[in-house]
C-alpha positions as CSV (number, residue, x, y, z in Angstrom):
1,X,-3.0,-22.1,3.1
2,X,-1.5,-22.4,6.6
3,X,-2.3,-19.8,9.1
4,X,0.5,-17.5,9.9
5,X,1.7,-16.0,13.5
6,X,4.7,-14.8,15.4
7,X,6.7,-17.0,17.1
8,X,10.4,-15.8,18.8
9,X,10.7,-12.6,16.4
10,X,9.8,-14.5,13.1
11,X,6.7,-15.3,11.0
12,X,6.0,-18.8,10.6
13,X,3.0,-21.7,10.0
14,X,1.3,-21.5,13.4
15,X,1.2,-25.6,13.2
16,X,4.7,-26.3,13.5
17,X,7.0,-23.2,13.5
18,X,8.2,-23.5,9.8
19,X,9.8,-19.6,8.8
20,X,7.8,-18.1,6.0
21,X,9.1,-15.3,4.8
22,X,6.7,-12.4,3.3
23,X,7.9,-10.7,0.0
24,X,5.4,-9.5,-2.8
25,X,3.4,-6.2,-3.7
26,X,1.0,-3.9,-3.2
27,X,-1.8,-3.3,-4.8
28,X,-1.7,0.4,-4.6
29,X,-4.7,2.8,-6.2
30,X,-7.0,0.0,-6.9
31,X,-9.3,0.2,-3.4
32,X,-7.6,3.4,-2.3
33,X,-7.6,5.4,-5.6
34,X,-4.4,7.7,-5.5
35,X,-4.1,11.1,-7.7
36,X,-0.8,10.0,-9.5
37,X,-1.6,6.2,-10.3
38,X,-3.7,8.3,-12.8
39,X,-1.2,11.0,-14.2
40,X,-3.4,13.6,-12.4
41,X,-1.9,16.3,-9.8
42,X,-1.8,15.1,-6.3
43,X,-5.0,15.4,-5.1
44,X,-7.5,14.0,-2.3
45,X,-10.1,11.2,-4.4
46,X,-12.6,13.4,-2.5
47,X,-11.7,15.8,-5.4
48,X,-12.2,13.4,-8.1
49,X,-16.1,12.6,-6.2
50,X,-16.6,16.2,-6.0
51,X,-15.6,17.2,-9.6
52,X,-17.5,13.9,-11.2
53,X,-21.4,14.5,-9.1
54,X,-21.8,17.7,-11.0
55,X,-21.6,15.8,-14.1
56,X,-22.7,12.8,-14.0
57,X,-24.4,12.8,-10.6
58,X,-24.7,10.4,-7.6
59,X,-25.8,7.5,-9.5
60,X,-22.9,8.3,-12.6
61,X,-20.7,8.2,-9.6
62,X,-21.6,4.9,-8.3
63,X,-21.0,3.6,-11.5
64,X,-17.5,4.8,-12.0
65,X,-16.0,4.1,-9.2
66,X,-17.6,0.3,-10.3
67,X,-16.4,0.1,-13.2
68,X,-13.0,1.4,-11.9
69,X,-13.0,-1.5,-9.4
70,X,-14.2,-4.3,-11.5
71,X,-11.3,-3.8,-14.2
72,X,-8.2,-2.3,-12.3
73,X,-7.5,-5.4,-10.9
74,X,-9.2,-8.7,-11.3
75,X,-8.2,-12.9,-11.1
76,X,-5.6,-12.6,-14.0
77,X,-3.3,-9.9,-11.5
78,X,-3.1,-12.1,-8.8
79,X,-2.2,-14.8,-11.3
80,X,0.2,-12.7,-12.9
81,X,1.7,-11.8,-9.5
82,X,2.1,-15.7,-8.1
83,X,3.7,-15.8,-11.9
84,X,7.0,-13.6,-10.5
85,X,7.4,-15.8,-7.9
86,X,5.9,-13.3,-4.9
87,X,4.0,-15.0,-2.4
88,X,2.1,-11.9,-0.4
89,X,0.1,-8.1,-1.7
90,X,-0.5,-6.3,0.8
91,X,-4.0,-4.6,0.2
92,X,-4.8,-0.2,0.9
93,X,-8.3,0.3,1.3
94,X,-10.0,3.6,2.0
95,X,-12.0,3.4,4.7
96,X,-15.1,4.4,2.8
97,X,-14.8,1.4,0.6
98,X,-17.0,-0.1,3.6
99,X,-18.3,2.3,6.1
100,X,-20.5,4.7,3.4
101,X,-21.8,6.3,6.8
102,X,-20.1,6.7,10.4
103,X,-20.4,2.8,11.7
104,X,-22.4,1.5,9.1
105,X,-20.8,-0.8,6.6
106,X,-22.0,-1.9,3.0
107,X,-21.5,-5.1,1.3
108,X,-20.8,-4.2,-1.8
109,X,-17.5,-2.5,-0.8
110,X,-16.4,-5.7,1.3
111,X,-16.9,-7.9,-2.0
112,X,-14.2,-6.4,-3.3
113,X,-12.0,-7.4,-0.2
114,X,-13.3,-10.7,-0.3
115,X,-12.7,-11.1,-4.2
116,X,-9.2,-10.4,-3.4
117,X,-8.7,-12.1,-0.7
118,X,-10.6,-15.4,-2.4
119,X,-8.0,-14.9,-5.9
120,X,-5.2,-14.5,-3.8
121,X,-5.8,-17.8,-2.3
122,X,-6.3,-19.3,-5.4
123,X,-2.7,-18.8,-6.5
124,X,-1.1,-19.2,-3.2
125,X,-0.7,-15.8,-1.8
126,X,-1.2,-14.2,1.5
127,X,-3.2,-10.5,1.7
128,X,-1.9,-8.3,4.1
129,X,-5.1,-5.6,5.0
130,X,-4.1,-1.8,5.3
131,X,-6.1,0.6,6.2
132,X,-4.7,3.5,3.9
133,X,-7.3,6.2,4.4
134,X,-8.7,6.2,7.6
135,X,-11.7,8.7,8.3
136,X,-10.7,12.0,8.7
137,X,-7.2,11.2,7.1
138,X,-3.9,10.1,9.7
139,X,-2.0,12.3,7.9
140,X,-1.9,16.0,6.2
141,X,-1.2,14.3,2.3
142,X,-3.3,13.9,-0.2
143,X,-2.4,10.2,-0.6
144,X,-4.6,9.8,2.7
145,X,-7.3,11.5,1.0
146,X,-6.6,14.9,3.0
147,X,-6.9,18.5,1.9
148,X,-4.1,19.2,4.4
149,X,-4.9,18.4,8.2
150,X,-5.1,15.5,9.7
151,X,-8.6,15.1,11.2
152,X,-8.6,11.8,12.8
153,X,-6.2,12.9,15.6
154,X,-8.1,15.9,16.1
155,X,-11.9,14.2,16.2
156,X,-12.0,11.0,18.7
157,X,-14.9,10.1,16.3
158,X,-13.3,9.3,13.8
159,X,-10.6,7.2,16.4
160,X,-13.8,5.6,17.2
161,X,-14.9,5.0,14.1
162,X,-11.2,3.0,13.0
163,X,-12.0,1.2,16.1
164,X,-15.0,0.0,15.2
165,X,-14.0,-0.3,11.4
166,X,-11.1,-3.1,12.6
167,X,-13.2,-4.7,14.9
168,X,-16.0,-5.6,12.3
169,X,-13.4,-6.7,10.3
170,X,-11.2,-8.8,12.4
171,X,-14.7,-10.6,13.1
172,X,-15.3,-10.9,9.7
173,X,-11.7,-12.7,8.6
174,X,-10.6,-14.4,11.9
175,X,-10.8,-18.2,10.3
176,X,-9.7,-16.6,7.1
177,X,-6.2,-18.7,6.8
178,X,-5.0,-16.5,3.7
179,X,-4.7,-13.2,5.5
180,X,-1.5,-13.0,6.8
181,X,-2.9,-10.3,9.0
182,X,-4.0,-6.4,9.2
183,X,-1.9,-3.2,8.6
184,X,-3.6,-1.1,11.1
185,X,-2.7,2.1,9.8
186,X,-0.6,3.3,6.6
187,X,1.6,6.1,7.3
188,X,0.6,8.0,10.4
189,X,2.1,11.5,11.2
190,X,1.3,13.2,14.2
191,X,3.6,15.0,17.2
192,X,1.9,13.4,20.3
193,X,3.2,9.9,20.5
194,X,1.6,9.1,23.8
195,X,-1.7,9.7,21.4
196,X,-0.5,6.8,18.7
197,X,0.4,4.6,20.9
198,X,-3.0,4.5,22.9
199,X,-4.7,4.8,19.4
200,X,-3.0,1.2,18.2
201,X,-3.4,-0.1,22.1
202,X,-7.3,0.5,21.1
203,X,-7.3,-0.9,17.9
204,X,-5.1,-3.8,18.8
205,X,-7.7,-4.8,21.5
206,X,-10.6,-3.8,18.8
207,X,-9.2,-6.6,16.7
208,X,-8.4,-9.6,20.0
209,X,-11.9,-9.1,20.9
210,X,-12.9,-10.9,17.9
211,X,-9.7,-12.1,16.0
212,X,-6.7,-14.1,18.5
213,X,-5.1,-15.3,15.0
214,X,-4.2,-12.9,12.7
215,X,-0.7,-11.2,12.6
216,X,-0.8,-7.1,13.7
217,X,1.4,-5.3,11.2
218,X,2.2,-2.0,13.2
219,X,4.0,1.0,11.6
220,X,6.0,3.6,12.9
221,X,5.4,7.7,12.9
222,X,6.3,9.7,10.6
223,X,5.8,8.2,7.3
224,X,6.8,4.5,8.8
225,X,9.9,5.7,9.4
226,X,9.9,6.3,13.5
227,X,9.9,3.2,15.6
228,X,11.5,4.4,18.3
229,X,8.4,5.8,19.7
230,X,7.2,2.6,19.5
231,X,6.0,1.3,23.1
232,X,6.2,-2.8,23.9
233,X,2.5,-3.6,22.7
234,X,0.3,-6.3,25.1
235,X,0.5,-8.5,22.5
236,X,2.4,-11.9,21.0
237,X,1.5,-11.4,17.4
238,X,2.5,-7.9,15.9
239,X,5.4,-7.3,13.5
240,X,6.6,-3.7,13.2
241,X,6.7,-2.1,10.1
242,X,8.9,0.5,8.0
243,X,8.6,2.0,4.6
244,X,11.8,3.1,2.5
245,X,11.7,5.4,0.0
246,X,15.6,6.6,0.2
247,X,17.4,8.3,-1.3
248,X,13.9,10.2,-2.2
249,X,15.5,12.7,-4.7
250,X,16.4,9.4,-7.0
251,X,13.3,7.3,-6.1
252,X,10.8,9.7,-7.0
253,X,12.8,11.3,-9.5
254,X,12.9,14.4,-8.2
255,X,15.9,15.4,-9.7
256,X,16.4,14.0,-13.0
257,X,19.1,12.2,-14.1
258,X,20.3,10.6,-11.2
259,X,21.9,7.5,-11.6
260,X,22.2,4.6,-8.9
261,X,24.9,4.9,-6.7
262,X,24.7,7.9,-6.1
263,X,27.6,10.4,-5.6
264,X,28.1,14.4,-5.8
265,X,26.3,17.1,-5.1
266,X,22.8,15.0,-4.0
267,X,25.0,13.5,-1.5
268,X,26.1,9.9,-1.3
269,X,23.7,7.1,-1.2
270,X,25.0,2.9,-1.5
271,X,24.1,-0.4,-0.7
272,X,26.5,0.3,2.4
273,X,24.1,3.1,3.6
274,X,20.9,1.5,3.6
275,X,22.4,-2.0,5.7
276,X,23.3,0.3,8.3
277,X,19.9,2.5,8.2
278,X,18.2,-1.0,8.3
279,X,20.2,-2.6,10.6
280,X,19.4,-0.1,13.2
281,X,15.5,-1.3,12.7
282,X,16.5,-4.5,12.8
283,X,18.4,-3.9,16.6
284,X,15.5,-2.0,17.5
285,X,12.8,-4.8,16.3
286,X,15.1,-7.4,18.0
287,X,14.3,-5.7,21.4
288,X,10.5,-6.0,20.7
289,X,11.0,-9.7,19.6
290,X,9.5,-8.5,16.2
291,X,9.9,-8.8,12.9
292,X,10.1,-6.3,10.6
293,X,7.9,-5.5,7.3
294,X,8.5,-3.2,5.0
295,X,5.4,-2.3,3.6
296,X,6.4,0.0,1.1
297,X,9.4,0.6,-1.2
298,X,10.1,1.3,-4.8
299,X,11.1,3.6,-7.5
300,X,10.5,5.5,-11.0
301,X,11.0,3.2,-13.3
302,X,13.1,4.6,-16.3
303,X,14.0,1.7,-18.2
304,X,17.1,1.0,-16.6
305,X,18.5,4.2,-17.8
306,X,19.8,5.1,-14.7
307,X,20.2,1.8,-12.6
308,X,17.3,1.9,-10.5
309,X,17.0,-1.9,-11.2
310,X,20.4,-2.0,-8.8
311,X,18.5,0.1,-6.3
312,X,16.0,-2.4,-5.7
313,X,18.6,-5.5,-6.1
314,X,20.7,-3.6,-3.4
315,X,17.5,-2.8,-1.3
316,X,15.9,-6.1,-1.3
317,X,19.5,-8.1,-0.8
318,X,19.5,-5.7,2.5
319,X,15.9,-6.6,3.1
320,X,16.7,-10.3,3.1
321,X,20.4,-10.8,4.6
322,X,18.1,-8.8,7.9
323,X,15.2,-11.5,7.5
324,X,12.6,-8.7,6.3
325,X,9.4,-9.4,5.0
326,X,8.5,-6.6,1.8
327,X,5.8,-5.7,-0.8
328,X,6.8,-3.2,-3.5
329,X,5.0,-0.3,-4.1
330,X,3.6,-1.2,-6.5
331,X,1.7,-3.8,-9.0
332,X,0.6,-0.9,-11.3
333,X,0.4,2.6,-12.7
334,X,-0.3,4.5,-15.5
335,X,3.5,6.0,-16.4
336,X,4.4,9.4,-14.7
337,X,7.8,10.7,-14.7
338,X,7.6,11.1,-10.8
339,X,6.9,8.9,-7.5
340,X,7.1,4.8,-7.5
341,X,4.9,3.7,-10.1
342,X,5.0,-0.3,-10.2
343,X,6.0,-3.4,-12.2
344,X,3.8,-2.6,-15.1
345,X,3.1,0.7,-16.5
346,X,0.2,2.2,-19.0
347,X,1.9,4.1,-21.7
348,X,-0.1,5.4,-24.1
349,X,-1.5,9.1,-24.3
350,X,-5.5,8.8,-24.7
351,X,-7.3,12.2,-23.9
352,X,-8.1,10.6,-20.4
353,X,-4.4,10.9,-19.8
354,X,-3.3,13.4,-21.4
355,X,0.4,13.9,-20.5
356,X,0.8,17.3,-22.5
357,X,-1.9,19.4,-20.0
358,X,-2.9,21.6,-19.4
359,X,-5.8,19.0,-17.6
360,X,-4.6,16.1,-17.0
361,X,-5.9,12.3,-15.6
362,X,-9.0,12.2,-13.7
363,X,-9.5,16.3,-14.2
364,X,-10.6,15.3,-17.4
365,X,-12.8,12.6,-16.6
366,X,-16.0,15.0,-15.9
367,X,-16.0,15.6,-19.4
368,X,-15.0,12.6,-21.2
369,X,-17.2,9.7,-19.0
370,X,-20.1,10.4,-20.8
371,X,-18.8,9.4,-24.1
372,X,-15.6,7.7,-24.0
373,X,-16.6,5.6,-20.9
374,X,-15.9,1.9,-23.0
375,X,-12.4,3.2,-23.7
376,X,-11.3,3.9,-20.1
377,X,-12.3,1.4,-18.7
378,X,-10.8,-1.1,-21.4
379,X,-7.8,1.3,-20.5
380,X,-7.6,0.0,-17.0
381,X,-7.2,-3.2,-17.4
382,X,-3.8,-4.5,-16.8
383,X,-3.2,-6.6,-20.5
384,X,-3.2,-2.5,-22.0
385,X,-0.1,-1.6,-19.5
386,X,3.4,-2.9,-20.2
387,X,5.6,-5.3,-17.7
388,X,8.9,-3.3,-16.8
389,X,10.8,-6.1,-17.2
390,X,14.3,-5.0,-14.8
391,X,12.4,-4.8,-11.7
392,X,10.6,-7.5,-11.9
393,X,13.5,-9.6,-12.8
394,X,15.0,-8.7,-9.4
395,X,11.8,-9.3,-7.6
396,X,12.1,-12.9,-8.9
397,X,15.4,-13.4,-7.9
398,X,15.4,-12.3,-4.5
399,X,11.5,-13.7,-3.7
């Protein structure tokens, strides 16, 4: 695979300035396990960890989260993926995959970003690294494994720990030609903006001690959604990225029974409405000579019922007419009736699931590991969960 960079606002093949454009997945909850990916209440994994070592104890524990590893995703996905015509997934890890203590990393967890990275180049795909959970959590959600505060803004040990954390890394993929590059950090929220900016300035030169190749994939504040507060970054090779999730009511189905366009009472949202919200990232981008990546977008999949296929035909059309690059969030999930949850679902209702309550997803996994530990696993693995055929259908068209 050719090695990518930035050249005059674009991505291209560093040997000869050829555009490549960037438009795939994510493989979301697989290295960064996320509450809802399992039909459980959104909650920090931390939970999950602190609920399981009663039970099964340290060792059980190790063995789960294997076993959850091994099967989630493995060669056939990435297979499957280059099958619907995307050429990129952009990878969340939690930090603890591979620092188990404060600066120390273990092998095990990088195997798991090297098997990814080695299948992905197998089918002609680019990985795009993202640090989703970084120590202490960048933001007060649960989805950055956080009881509610955001501790690495508050601790400059743990900014010094996602220092280090990149620069081992960066050292450790430099010559690796099928990273497309590194998502320094998924999602931050915090008020001091003079703080983010010297926190990426740190990592950025963390990574370009080691790594002059690899493409820096910056997001904005706020849920990737503020670039303005961007600075100009002493760098050639960054991209700036954004995550859409608009209009969130019909997205995540908050409110039920929306249907795409909307109009009435939940306001108005159109194909006309997110050009211009995007074209004002795109201005903005153009002044940084950047590209822009969105790193995250995607709905609730209902079948079609209410036209959320034509959200993501209208979204991805905007995407492309701009010259974005995209991954959808995201490959997989088992079926919830709320948040983005991918291009192929789990439906079935084993105990482990458990749609009906009142404990649901990994709250009951304590209990049933012991005994029904075959059947969840086999439950993970993708040929159990069911393409949703709409979506993906667009994804082709427009890849």
């Amino acid at each position: 695979m050719k090695k990518l960079k930035i050249h005059k606002g674009k991505i291209v093949q560093a040997d000869n300035n050829k555009p490549v454009y960037l438009r795939g997945c994510n493989l979301g909850g697989w290295l960064m396990m996320e509450a809802y990916f399992l039909h459980t209440p959104n909650l920090p994994v931390k939970d999950l960890t602190r609920q399981l070592l009663p039970a099964i104890g340290k060792k059980g524990v190790e063995d789960f989260y294997k076993k959850f590893r091994d099967n989630f995703i493995v060669e056939a996905d990435l297979k499957r993926i280059a099958s619907f015509g995307l050429n990129v997934v952009r990878l969340p890890f939690h930090h603890g995959l591979i620092e188990k203590t404060p600066f120390k990393y273990d092998k095990e967890g990088l195997t798991y970003l090297d098997r990814a990275i080695s299948w992905a180049k197998k089918y002609g795909i680019y990985v795009i690294l993202d640090l989703h959970g970084a120590a202490g959590s960048q933001n007060h959600d649960w989805h950055s494994d956080s009881y509610g505060e955001a501790l690495l803004w508050k601790d400059k040990k743990n900014q010094e720990r996602t220092y280090a954390l990149w620069e081992f890394l960066a050292n450790r993929y430099k010559n690796e030609t099928a990273v497309a590059g590194y998502d320094l950090l998924n999602e931050a929220v915090i008020a001091d903006h003079v703080l983010l900016n010297k926190f990426y300035n740190n990592i950025i030169k963390a990574i370009r001690k080691n790594d002059k190749n690899h493409i820096l994939f910056i997001e904005g504040n706020k849920w990737a959604q503020d670039l303005e507060c961007l600075e100009f970054f002493e760098d050639d090779n960054y991209a700036l990225s954004i995550h859409f999730y608009e209009p969130i009511q019909f997205t995540f189905n908050m409110t039920p029974h929306l249907t795409y366009p909307l109009k009435g009472q939940q306001g108005n949202w159109d194909k006309s409405v997110t050009a211009a919200m995007h074209a004002k990232y795109a201005k903005l981008a153009a002044t940084h000579q950047a590209p822009i990546f969105v790193g995250e977008f995607g709905v609730n999949y209902r079948n079609g019922f209410y036209k959320e296929e034509n959200w993501v035909k209208d979204t991805v059309q905007v995407f492309n007419s701009l010259g974005f690059h995209w991954t959808y969030w995201t490959y997989k999930a088992i079926k919830n009736a709320m948040f983005p949850d991918g291009l192929l679902s789990y439906y079935p209702n084993p105990p482990w699931v458990r749609r009906e309550g009142p404990v649901t997803g990994w709250n009951t996994y304590n209990k049933l590991w012991a005994t029904r530990k075959k059947d969840m696993v086999d439950s993970w693995r993708s040929e159990n969960f069911t393409e949703n055929p709409k979506v993906i259908q667009v994804l082709k068209k427009y890849a």
